[in-house]
VEXDREN-2710 file (C-alpha; in Angstrom, 1 decimal):
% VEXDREN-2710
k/r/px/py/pz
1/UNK/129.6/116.5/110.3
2/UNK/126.7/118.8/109.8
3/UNK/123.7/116.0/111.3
4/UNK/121.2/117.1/108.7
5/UNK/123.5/115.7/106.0
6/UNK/121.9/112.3/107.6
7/UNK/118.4/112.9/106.3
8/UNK/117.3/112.4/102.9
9/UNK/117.2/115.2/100.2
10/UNK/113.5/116.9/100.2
11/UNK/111.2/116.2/97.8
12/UNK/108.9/119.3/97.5
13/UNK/107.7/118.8/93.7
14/UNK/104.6/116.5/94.1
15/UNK/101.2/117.6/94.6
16/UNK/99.0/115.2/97.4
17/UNK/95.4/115.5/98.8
18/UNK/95.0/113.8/101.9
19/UNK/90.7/113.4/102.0
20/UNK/89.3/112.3/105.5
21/UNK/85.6/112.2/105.8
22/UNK/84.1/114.0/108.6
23/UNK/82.7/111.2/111.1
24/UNK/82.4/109.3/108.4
25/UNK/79.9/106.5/110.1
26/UNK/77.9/108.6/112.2
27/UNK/77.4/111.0/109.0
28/UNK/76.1/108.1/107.0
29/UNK/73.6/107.2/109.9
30/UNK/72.7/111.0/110.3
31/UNK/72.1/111.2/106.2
32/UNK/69.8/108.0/106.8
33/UNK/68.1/109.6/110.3
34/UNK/67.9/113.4/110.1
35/UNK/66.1/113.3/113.2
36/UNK/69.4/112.9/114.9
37/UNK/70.9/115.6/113.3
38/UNK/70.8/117.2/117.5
39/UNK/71.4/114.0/119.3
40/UNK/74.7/112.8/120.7
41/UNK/74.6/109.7/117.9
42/UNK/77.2/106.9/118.9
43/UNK/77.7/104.1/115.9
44/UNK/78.0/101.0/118.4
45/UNK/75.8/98.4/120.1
46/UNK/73.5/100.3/122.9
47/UNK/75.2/98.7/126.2
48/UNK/71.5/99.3/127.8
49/UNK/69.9/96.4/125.1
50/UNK/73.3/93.9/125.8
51/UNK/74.2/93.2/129.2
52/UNK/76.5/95.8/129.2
53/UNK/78.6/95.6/126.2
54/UNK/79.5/97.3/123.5
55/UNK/82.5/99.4/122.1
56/UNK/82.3/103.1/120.5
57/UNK/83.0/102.4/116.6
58/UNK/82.7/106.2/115.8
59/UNK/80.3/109.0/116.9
60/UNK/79.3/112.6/115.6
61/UNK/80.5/115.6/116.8
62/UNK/77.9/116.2/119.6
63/UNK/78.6/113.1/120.9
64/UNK/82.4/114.6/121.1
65/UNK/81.5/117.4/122.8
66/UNK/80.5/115.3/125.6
67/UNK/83.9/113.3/125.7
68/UNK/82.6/110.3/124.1
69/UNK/85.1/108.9/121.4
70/UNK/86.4/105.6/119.2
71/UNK/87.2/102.5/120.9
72/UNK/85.4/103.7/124.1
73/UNK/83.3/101.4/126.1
74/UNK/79.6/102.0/125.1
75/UNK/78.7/102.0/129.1
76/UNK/81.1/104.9/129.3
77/UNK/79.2/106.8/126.7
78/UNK/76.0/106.3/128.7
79/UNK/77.7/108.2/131.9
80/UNK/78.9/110.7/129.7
81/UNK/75.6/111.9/128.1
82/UNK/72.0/112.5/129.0
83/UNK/69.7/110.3/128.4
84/UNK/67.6/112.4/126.2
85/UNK/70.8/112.7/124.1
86/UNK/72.1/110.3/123.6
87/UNK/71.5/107.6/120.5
88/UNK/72.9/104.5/119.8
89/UNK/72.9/102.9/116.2
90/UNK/74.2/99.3/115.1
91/UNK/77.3/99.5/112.4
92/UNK/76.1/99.1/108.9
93/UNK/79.1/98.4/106.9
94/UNK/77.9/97.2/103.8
95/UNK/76.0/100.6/103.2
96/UNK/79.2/102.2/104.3
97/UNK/81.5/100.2/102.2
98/UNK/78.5/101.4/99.0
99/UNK/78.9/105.3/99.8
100/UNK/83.0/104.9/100.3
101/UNK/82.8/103.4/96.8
102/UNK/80.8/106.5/95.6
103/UNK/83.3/108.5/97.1
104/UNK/86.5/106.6/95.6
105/UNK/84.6/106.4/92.6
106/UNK/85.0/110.7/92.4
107/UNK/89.4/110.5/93.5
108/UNK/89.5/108.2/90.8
109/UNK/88.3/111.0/88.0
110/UNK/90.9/113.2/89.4
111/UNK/93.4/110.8/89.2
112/UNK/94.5/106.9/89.7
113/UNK/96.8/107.6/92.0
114/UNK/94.4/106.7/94.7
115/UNK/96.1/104.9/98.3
116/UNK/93.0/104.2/100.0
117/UNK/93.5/104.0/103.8
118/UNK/90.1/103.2/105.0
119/UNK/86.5/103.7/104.3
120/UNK/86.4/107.3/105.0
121/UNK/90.3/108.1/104.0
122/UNK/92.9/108.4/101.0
123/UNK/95.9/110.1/99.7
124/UNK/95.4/111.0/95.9
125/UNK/98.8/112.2/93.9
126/UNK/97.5/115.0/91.8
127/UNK/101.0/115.9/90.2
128/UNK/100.1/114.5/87.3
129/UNK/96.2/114.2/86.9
130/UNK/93.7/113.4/84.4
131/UNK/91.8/117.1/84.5
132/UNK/95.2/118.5/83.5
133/UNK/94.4/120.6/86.3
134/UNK/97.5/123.1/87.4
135/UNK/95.8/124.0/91.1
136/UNK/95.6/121.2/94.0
137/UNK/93.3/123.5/95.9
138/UNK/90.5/123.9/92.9
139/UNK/90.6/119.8/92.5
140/UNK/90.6/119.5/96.3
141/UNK/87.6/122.4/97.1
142/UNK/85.9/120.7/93.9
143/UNK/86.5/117.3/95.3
144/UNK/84.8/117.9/98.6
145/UNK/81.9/120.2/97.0
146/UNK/81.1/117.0/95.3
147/UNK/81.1/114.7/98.0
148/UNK/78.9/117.4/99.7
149/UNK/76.7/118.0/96.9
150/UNK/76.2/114.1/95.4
151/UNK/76.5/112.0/98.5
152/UNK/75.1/114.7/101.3
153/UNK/78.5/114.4/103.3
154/UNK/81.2/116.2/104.9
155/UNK/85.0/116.2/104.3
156/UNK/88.2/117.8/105.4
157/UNK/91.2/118.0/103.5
158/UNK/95.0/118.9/103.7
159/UNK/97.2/119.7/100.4
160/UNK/100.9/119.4/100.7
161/UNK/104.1/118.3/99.2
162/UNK/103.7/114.9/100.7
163/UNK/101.5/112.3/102.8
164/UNK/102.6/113.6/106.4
165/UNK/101.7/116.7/105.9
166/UNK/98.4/116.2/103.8
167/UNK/97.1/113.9/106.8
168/UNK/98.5/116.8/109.0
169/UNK/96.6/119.3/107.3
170/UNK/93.5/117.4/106.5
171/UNK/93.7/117.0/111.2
172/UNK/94.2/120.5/111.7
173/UNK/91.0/122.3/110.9
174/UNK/88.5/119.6/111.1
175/UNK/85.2/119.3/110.7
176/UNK/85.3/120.5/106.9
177/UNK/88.6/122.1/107.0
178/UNK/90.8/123.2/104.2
179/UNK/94.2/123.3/104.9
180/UNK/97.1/124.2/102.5
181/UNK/101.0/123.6/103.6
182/UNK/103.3/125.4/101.1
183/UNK/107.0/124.3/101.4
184/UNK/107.9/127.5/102.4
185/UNK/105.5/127.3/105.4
186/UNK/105.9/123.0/106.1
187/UNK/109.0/123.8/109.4
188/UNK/106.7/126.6/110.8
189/UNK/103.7/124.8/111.0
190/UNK/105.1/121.7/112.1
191/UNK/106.9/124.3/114.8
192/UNK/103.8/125.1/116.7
193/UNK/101.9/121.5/116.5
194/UNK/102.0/119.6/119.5
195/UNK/103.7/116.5/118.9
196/UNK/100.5/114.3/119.7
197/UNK/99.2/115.3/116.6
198/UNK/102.3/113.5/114.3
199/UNK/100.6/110.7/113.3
200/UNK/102.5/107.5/113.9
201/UNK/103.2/109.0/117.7
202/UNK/102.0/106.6/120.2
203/UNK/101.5/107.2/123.6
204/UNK/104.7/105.4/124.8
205/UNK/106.6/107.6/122.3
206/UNK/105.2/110.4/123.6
207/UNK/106.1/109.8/127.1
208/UNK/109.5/109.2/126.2
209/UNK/109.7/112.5/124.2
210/UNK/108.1/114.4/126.9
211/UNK/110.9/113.1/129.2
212/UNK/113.2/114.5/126.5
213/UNK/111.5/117.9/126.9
214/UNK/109.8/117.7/123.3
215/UNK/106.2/119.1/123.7
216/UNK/106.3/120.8/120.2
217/UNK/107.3/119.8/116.6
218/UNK/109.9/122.8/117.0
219/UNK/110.9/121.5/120.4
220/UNK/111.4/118.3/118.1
221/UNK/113.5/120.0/115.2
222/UNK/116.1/120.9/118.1
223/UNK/117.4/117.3/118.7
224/UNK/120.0/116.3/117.0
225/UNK/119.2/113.2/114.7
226/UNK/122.0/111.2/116.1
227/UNK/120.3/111.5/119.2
228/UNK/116.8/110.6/118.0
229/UNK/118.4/107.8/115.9
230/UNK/119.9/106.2/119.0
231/UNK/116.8/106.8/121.3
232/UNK/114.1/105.7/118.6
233/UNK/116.4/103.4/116.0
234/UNK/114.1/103.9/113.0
235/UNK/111.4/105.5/114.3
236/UNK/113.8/108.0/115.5
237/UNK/115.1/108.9/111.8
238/UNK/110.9/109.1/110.9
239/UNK/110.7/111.8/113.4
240/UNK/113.8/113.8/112.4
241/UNK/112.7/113.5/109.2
242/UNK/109.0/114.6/109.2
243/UNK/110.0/117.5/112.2
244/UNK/111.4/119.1/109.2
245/UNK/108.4/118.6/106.7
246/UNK/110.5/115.1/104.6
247/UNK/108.3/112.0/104.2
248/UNK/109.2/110.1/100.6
249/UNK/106.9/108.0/101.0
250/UNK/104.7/107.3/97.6
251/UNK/101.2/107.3/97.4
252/UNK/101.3/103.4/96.9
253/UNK/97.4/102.8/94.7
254/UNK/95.4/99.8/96.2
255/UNK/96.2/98.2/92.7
256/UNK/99.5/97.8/93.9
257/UNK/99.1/96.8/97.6
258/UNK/96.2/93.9/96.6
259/UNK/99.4/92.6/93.9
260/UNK/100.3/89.6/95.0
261/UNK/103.9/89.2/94.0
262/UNK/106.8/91.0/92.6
263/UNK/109.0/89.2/90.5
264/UNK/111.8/88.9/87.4
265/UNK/112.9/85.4/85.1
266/UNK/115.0/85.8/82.3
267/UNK/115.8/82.9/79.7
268/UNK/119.1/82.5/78.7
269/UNK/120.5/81.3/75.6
270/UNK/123.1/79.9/75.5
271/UNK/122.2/77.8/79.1
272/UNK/124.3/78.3/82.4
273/UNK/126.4/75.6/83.3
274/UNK/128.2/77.8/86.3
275/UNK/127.0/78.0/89.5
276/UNK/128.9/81.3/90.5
277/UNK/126.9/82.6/87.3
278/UNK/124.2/81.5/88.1
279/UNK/124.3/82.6/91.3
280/UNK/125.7/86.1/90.3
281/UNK/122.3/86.5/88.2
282/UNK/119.8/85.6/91.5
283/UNK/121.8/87.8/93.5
284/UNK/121.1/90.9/90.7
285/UNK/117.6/89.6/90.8
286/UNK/117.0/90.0/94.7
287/UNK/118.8/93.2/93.9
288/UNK/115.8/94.4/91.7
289/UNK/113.4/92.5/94.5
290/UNK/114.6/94.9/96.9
291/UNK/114.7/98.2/94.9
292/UNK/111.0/97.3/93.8
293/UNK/109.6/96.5/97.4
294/UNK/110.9/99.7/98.6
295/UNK/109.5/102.0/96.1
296/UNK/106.1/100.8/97.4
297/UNK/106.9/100.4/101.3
298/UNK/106.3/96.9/101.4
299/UNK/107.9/94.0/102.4
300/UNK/108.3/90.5/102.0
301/UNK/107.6/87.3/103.6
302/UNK/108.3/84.4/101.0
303/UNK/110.9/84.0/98.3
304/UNK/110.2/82.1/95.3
305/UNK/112.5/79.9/93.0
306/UNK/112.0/79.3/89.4
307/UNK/114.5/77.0/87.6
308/UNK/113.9/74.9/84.4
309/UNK/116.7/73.2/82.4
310/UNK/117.8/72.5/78.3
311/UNK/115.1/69.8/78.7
312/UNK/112.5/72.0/79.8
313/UNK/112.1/70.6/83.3
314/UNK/111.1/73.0/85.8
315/UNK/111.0/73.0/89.5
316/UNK/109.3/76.1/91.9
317/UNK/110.5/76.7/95.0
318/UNK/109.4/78.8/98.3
319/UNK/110.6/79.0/101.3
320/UNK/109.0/82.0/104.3
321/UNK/111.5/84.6/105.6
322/UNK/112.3/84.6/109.4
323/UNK/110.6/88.0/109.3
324/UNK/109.1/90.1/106.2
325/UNK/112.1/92.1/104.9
326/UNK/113.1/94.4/101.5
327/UNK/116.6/93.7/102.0
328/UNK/118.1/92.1/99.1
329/UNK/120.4/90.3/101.3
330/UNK/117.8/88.4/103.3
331/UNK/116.5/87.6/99.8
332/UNK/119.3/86.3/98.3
333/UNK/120.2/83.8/101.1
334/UNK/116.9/81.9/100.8
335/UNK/117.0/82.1/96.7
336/UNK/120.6/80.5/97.4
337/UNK/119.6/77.8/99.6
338/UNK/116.6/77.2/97.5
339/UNK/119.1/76.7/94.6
340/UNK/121.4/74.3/96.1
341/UNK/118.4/72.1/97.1
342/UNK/117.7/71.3/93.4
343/UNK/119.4/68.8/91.9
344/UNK/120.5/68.2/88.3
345/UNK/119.6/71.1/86.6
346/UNK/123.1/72.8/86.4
347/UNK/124.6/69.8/85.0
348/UNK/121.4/69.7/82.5
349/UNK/122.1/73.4/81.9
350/UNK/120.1/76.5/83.2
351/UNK/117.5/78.0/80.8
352/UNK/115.7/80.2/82.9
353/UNK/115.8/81.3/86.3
354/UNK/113.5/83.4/88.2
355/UNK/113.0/85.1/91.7
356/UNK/110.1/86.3/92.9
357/UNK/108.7/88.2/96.8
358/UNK/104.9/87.5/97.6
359/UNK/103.2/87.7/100.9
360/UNK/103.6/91.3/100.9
361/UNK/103.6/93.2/104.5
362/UNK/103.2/97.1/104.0
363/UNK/105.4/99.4/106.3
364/UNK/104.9/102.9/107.3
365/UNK/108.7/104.1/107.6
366/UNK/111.8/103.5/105.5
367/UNK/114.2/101.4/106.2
368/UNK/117.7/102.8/107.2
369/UNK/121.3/101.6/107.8
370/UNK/123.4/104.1/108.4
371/UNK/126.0/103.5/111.3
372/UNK/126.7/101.5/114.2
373/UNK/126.3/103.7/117.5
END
């Protein structure tokens, strides 16, 4: 069996901007203090003024220069730099949160197709956008001449076929980098990237894939997927997939991740008096569940009965999952048991029945089940 036939059928038809402010923080700060333009500014409490602590939240690119990064000890920071350098400034997230807004605020004339991944990050899907504008390069340079030119800020962007490679290309040239990955051009690129720059490639994996002899993403497009799949399980078919430039994932618009619940009832006339009908109908409705929950990457973590009879009694039931799933499966055996816990309804006869997910849980891979190995 060829192992490619394993992985998914590309998808090279969308158009998606992956936008990534450029030390997002530290840029706001500088905006508000141009008089630190020079200095080594680090967005964090000064470790001098509190006994010590403090944690790096971001810095600017001076600060980088001398090794100073996110999530480092603010003590470290002071080593790293000289004094005369070196600034310190407390986190302001409510202006922050104001200029992000500004900034959303411009994706969202382009288009509603808007994932928002933090602050100073989204993915917009341009393939269909309100400028009726045929080039995702002019809406992307346009985009960041904006930001530049109304808020004072700098961005970087990547413009692909799909999320892993926007973020990849939005990484690769920063700080305002432009970077445009043309299906012809996705395996190449990915070829010559170390594999610490995948995103979604922790350290752990990395060791283990070092072991492996895979430095490079084209070191990575040599292993079989079978033997990623075995070695990784589902993270494994995430890497063979985006060595080869695949990711399906949608650009999922924070409209949908803040929904609270996915769900389908249908009344029936005449009523149900059969369980295995009944029954038969909530299994096609965790069916749809599941179908619907993937689409969007997200999972779920309680199911939800709705049953009312021919006199228009109705009970709502819930019950939590043992662990979030989108597996119809997993959905139907709660919506069973929450069935056979009510009483008197399918002698009454059924009039509507309903099954809804909530508590959603999103996921950053796809779920697989291909084979035991």
């Amino acid at each position: 069996m060829n192992k490619e036939n394993l992985l998914p059928q590309n998808d090279i038809h969308r158009r998606i901007i992956h936008l990534d402010m450029d030390a997002f923080y530290a840029s706001v700060e500088t905006r508000r203090h141009p008089e630190y333009k020079d200095k080594a500014l680090v967005v964090g409490q000064d470790p001098r003024k509190n006994h010590g602590h403090g944690v790096v939240a971001t810095c600017n690119y001076v600060a980088r220069k001398y090794g100073v990064h996110s999530a480092m000890a603010g003590i470290q920071a002071v080593r790293l730099v000289p004094k005369d350098k070196l600034v310190f400034v407390p986190p302001d997230f409510k202006t922050y949160r104001s200029v992000s807004a500004q900034i959303h605020s411009f994706m969202h004339d382009i288009t509603d197709r808007v994932e928002s991944v933090a602050l100073d990050e989204a993915y917009l899907d341009v393939t269909h956008n309100k400028l009726g504008e045929e080039s995702t390069v002019k809406l992307a340079l346009n985009l960041q001449k904006r930001i530049r030119t109304e808020v004072g800020l700098n961005s970087s962007f990547g413009v692909s076929y799909n999320k892993f490679l926007a973020k990849m290309g939005s990484e690769y040239a920063k700080p305002f980098g432009r970077t445009v990955i043309l299906p012809s051009e996705a395996k190449q690129f990915l070829g010559i990237q170390k594999i610490e720059k995948f995103p979604g490639i922790g350290p752990k994996t990395q060791e283990q894939l070092h072991e492996m002899d895979v430095y490079t993403g084209a070191d990575l497009q040599k292993v079989d997927v079978i033997v990623l799949l075995k070695k990784f399980k589902k993270m494994g078919y995430i890497l063979a997939q985006h060595a080869r430039g695949i990711d399906l994932s949608p650009v999922v618009t924070d409209s949908e991740v803040n929904r609270k619940s996915i769900g389908i009832e249908r009344t029936y006339e005449p009523a149900i008096f059969s369980q295995d009908e009944a029954l038969s109908k909530i299994r096609a409705y965790c069916d749809y569940l599941e179908k619907e929950l993937k689409k969007r990457n997200f999972r779920a973590s309680t199911i939800v009965l709705k049953i009312r009879n021919n006199d228009f009694e109705t009970a709502t039931k819930r019950r939590k999952l043992s662990k979030p799933s989108d597996d119809h499966l997993d959905f139907y055996e709660v919506a069973r048991e929450l069935f056979e816990s009510t009483h008197g309804f399918l002698e009454d006869g059924i009039r509507l029945l309903g099954v809804t997910a909530t508590d959603f849980k999103k996921e950053n891979y796809q779920a697989i089940n291909l084979f035991d190995y």
